[in-house]
N, C-alpha and C positions, 0 to 999 in steps of 0.2 A: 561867596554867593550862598545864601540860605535858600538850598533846595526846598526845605519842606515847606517854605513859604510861596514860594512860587506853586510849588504842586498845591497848593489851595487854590489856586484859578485856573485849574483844572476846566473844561469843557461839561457841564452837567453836575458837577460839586458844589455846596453848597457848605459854608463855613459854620457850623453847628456852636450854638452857644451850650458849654458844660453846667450842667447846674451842681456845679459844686457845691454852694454854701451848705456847711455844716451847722445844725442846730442842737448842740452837745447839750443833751442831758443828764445833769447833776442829781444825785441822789437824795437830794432834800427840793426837789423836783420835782421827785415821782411820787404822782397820786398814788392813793390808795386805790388798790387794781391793776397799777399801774405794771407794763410787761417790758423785762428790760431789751434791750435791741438784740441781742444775742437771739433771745426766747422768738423777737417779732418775725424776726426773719425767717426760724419754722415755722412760725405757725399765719405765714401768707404766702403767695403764692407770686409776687412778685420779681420777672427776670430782673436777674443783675445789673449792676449800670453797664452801660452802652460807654464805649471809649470814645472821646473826642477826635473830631478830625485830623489833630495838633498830631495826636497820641498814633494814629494810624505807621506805620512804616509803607512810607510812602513809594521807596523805590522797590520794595518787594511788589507793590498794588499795580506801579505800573507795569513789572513785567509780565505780569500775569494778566495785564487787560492786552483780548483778544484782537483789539483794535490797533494801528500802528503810532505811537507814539515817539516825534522826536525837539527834542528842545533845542536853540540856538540862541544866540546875541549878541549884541553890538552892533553894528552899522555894517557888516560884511558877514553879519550872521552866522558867528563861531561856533560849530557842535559842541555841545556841551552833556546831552544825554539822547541818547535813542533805544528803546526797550526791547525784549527779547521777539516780540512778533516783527520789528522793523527790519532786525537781525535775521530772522527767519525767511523773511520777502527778499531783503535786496542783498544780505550778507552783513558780518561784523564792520561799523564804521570806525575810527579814530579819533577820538573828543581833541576841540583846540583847532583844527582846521575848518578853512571858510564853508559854507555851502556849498558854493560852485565846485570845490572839489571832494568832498565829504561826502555831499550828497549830491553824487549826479544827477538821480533819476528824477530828483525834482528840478533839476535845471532844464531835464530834457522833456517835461512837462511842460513847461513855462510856469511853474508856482515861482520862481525867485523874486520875480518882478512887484508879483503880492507880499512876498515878507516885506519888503518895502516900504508899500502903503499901509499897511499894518501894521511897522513901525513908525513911522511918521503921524499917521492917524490918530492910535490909540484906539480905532475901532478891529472888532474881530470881523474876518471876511470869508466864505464860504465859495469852494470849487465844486460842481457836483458829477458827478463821473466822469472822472478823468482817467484815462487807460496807461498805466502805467509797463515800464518794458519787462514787469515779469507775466504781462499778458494781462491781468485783473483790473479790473475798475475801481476805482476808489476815489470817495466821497472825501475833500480834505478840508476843516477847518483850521483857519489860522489866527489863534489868541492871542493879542501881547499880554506881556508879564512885565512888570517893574520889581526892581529890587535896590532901593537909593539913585543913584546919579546911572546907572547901568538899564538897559531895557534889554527885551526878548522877546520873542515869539515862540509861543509852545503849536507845533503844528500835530493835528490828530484828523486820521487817516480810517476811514470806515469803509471794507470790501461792500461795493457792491454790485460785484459781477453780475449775482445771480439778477439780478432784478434790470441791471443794463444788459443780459443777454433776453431777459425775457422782455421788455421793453425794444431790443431792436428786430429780435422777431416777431412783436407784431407791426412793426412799422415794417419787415419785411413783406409780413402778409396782407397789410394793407396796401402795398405796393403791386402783389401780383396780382390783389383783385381790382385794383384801377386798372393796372396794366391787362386786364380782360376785360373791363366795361370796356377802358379805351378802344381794345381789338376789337369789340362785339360794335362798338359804335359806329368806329370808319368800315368795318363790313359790310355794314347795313348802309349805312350812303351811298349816293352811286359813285362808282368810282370813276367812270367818263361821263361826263353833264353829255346829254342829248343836243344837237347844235342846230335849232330850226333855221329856214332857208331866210327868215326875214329880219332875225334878230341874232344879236352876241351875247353870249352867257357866263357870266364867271361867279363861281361862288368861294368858300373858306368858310371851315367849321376849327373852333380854336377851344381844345375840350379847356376845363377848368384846373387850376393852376391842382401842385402835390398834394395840398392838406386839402384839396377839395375833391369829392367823389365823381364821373364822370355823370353827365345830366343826358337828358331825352331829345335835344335837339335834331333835326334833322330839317332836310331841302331835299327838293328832285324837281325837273322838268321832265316834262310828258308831251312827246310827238302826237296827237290826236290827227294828223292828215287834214287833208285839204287846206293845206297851208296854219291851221290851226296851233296854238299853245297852249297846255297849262304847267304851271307853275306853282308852288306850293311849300310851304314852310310854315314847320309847328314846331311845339318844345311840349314835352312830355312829363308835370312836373315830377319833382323827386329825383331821388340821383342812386346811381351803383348799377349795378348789371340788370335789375328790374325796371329802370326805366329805360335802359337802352333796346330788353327785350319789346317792352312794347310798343317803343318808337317802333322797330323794323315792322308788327304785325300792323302797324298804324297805315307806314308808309306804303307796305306790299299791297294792305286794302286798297288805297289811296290810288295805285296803279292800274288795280282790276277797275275800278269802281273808272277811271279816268275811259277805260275803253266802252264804256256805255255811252260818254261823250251827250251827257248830262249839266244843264246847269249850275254854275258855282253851288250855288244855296243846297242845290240836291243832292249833291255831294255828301256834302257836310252835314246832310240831314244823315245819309246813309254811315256816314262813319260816328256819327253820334251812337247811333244805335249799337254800333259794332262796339264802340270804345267801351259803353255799360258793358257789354258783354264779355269784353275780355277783363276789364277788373271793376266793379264796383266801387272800388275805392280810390280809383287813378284818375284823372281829369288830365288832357289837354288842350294847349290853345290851336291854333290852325287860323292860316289862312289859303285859299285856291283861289288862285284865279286863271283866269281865260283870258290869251290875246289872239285877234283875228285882224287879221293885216288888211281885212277891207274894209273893216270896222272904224281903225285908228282909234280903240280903247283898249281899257286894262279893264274884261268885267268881271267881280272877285265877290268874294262873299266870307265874312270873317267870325271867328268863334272865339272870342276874347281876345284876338290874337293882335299886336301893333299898329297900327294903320302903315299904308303902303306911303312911298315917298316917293314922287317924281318930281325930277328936275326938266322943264322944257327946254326946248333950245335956246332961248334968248338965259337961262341960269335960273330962272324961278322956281321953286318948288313947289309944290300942292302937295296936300297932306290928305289920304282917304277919309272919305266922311263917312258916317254911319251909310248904312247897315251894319253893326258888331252885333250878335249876340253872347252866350254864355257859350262858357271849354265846353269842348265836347266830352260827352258823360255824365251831363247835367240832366239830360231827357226833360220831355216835353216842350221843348222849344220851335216854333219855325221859322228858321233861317231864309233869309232875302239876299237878293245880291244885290249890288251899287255898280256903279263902271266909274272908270278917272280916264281923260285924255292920255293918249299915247301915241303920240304920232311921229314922223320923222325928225331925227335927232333927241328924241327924249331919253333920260336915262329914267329907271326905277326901281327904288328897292327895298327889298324884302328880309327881316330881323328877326331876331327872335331878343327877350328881353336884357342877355344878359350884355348887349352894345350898347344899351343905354341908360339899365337900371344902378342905381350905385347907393348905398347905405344913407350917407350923408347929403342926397341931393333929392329932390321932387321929380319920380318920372317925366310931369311934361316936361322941363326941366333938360331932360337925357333927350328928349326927343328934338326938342330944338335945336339943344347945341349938333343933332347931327344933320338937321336941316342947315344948320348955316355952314356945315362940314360940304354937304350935298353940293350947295350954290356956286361952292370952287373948285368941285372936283371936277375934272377933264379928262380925257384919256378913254385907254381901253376898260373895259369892263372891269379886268384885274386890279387894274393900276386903280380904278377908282374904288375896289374895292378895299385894295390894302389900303388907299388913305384912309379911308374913313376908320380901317379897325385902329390903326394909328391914332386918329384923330382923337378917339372913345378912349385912349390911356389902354389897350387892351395889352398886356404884356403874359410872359409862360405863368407868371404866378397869381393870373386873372383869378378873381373868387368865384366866377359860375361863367357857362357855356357860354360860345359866342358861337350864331352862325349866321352868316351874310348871301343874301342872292341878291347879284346884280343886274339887268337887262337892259339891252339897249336898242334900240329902233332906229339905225345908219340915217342916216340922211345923204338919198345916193346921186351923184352928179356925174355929170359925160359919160365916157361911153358904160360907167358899170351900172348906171340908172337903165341902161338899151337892154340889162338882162332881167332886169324888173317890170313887165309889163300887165296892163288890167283892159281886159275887153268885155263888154256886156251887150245883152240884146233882150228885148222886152219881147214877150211870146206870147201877143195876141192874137185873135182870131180863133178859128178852127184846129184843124187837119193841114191845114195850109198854110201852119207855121213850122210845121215839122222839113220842107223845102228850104224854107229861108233860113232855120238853124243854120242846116247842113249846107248852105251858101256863106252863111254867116262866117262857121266855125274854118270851112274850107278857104276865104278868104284871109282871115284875122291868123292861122295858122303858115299862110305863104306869105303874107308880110314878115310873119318874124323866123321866115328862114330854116321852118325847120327841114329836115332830109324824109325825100318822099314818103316811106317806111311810118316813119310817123307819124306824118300829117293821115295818112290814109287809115291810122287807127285811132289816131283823134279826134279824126270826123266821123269814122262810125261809129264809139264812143257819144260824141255830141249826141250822135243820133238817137243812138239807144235810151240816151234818156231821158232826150223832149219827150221822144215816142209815152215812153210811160210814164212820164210824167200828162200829157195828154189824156193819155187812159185809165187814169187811176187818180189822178191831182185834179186842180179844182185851183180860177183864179187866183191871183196874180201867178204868171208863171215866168221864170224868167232864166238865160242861157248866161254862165260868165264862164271867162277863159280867164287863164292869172299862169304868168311863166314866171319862174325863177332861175337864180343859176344854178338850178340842182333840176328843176322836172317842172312839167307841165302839169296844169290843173283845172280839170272839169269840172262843173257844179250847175245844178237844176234846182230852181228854189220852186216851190209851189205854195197854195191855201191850206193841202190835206196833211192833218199829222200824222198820218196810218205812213210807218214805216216799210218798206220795200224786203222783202229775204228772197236769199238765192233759193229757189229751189228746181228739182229736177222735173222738166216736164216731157209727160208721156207723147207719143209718136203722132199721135193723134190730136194733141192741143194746139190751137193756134196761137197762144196765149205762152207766158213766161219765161219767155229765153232770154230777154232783153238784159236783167239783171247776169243771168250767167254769162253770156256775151262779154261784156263789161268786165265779172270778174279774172274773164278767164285771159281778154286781151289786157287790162290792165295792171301796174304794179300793184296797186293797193287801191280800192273802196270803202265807202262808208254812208250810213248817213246818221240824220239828225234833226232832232226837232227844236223849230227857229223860234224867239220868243215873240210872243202872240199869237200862237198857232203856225199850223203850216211845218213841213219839214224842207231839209235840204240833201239832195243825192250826190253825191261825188265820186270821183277816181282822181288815180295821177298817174303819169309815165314821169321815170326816173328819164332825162337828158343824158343825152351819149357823150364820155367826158372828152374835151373838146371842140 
């Protein structure tokens, strides 16, 4: 076997053509002037010729290249040379034994399987850090070689530790700082959904798969009283610990702002402003909305954000119509709200883009296939939530945030419909509807059974707040009762929008107790201004549990 022919196909060698030809000059040649080669050669400056590759001593070059060099061949890949840095790494081998015993450490690699195709081929093939068992990485290329009817593979073997340890400490680092958006994200969600007395709620937030950074997504329900809902979900674009920071300042707004128990629209006008102000440069989508169980709608107000999907009872779905405006932190905009049916047995829900945006496909597109996802989803809120993320292909190594709110509106029959009940009474006249409340409510209270105790604070309750509603409102005035399986609930609608406050009055007024009355016998108050003008007063007593 002619080694040095082989080591001319070398990895990075190049077979250099020697420019030998000699052009001997004869003495009846030289011009006059003429300098003979001896003289030329002082007096230029010319380095000596360079030696041909042929010429190189070839097995001295390899053991001095700092790289690992080993040679084998024939069909069981007989050692035939390995250089002094190989010798260095894995220890002295013995030329004339196969691979598989010669050279363990590549067996225990898996490179054998590539001498192989690289003999068979006749192509060279490249491993790129492979960690080999004296601990080091190393980069290995494998060359065939021909020498007549005989073949070979020259394999060369390049450390590179240094660059696979710095390469997996930053994918360590980028790992711990996912794994903090991710912390920072599920802290900032709630961690128990809210469970209002009329509806079922299940949501699921599915951060985005490893090579993606966590995103701004978030959801929350909000108890507003008086049998009240809202409901809410945005996505904060951008991704890493800065957008999950300002989801949570988004949400927590989102919470305070909910206890003003404000209009969808004015909401979102109010978190517009806030959004400019916590980044100039951040924008998100949002949507709020409001469900009121005497209402039988969903009324919402949207800031770029998906439209809402409900499925009716008979399987249909309806798709939110405008009202959309721009993400919040656009400024200058005024947001409107819209409402969609909601009524008994409906489901609906609420996304944010990454269940149904996808590279290769047209959002409406995404949105459809989960409208047709919707039409056969059945079940509990969960269940119909996990089909749907199912349905969207959402798996761990999704490319961006997923997060799903589901709601449902029972449709109640025999006796658990008897722990749902709605009584009202129209409050005309004088002074001399404030009697027939307190007939009303004492009535409509001993039907459904409650224990004396509470009927008797129910009614004065009732009372307290036709009374001021009398004295302070202004037609249409009107008394409704609403039980649940959880509490009982008061409410005075009137004309006037001047909101009611508790305050303390002096010994001497005949005037303002009515309000503190109220707060003091009831669990919780509130009120509200109804759209068209006009507010709504309320309380509620929590039910004694069974």
């Amino acid at each position: 076997m002619n080694f040095t022919r082989w080591s001319a196909r070398l990895p990075g060698t190049q077979r250099r053509a020697a420019a030998r030809t000699d052009h001997p000059v004869t003495p009846d040649r030289l011009g006059e002037g003429a300098v003979p080669a001896a003289r030329a050669e002082q007096l230029t400056d010319e380095a000596p010729p360079v030696p041909a590759v042929d010429e190189l001593p070839v097995r001295e070059v390899l053991d001095r290249v700092p790289a690992l060099v080993a040679l084998v061949h024939g069909t069981d890949h007989r050692l035939a040379y390995v250089n002094d840095a190989y010798v260095t790494a894995f220890g002295p081998r013995d030329p004339g034994a196969p691979a598989r015993e010669a050279l363990p450490e590549l067996d225990e690699i898996g490179l054998l399987p590539l001498l192989d195709q690289v003999l068979r081929s006749g192509k060279p093939r490249t491993v790129k850090s492979r960690k080999a068992p004296d601990g080091r990485s190393y980069t290995f290329t494998c060359t065939p070689v021909t020498e007549g009817d005989t073949g070979g593979v020259l394999v060369f073997a390049t450390d590179v530790t240094d660059h696979a340890e710095a390469a997996e400490r930053l994918r360590a680092s980028e790992r711990r700082q996912r794994e903090t958006a991710v912390t920072l994200q599920r802290s900032l969600l709630p961690q128990v959904l809210e469970e209002p007395d009329d509806l079922r709620i299940a949501a699921t937030y599915q951060p985005g798969g490893t090579e993606a950074a966590v995103g701004g997504d978030w959801y929350d329900v909000i108890t507003l009283g008086g049998g009240r809902t809202a409901l809410v979900i945005g996505d904060v674009m951008g991704r890493g610990v800065r957008a999950a920071a300002v989801m949570g300042q988004l949400r927590t707004a989102v919470r305070a702002y909910a206890r003003l128990d404000l209009p969808p629209h004015e909401i979102l006008q109010l978190l517009d402003g806030l959004a400019t102000e916590i980044d100039a440069n951040q924008i998100a989508t949002c949507v709020y909305a409001i469900h009121d169980p005497n209402e039988g709608r969903l009324v919402y107000a949207s800031a770029g954000h998906l439209p809402i999907l409900v499925r009716d009872e008979s399987g249909t779905v309806l798709r939110a119509d405008e009202p959309t405006g721009p993400p919040l932190g656009t400024g200058g905009w005024m947001h409107a709200s819209g409402s969609i049916p909601l009524g008994p047995g409906s489901t609906a829900v609420l996304y944010t883009d990454g269940l149904v945006e996808r590279r290769d496909e047209d959002l409406d597109e995404g949105i459809a296939s989960l409208e047709r996802a919707l039409s056969g989803a059945t079940g509990t809120p969960q269940v119909v939530c996990d089909r749907l993320v199912r349905s969207a292909g959402v798996t761990a190594d999704h490319d961006d945030d997923v997060a799903v709110l589901v709601l449902q509106h029972p449709a109640r029959t025999g006796p658990d419909s008897d722990l749902f009940r709605n009584a009202a009474l129209e409050l005309l006249g004088g002074i001399e509807a404030a009697p027939r409340a307190r007939a009303f409510a004492s009535g409509v209270l001993t039907s459904w059974r409650f224990p004396a105790e509470l009927h008797d604070l129910g009614v004065l309750a009732a009372s307290e707040l036709v009374a001021n509603s009398l004295q302070h409102g202004t037609p249409p005035m009107r008394l409704r009762l609403r039980r649940t399986d959880r509490r009982l609930i008061i409410e005075v609608t009137d004309g006037d929008d001047h909101l009611p406050r508790r305050r303390r009055a002096e010994p001497g007024d005949e005037s303002g107790r009515g309000i503190a009355i109220v707060a003091t016998i009831a669990s919780n108050w509130g009120s509200r201004r109804t759209p068209g003008g006009g507010k709504a007063v309320w309380c509620e007593f929590v039910l004694p549990k069974g």
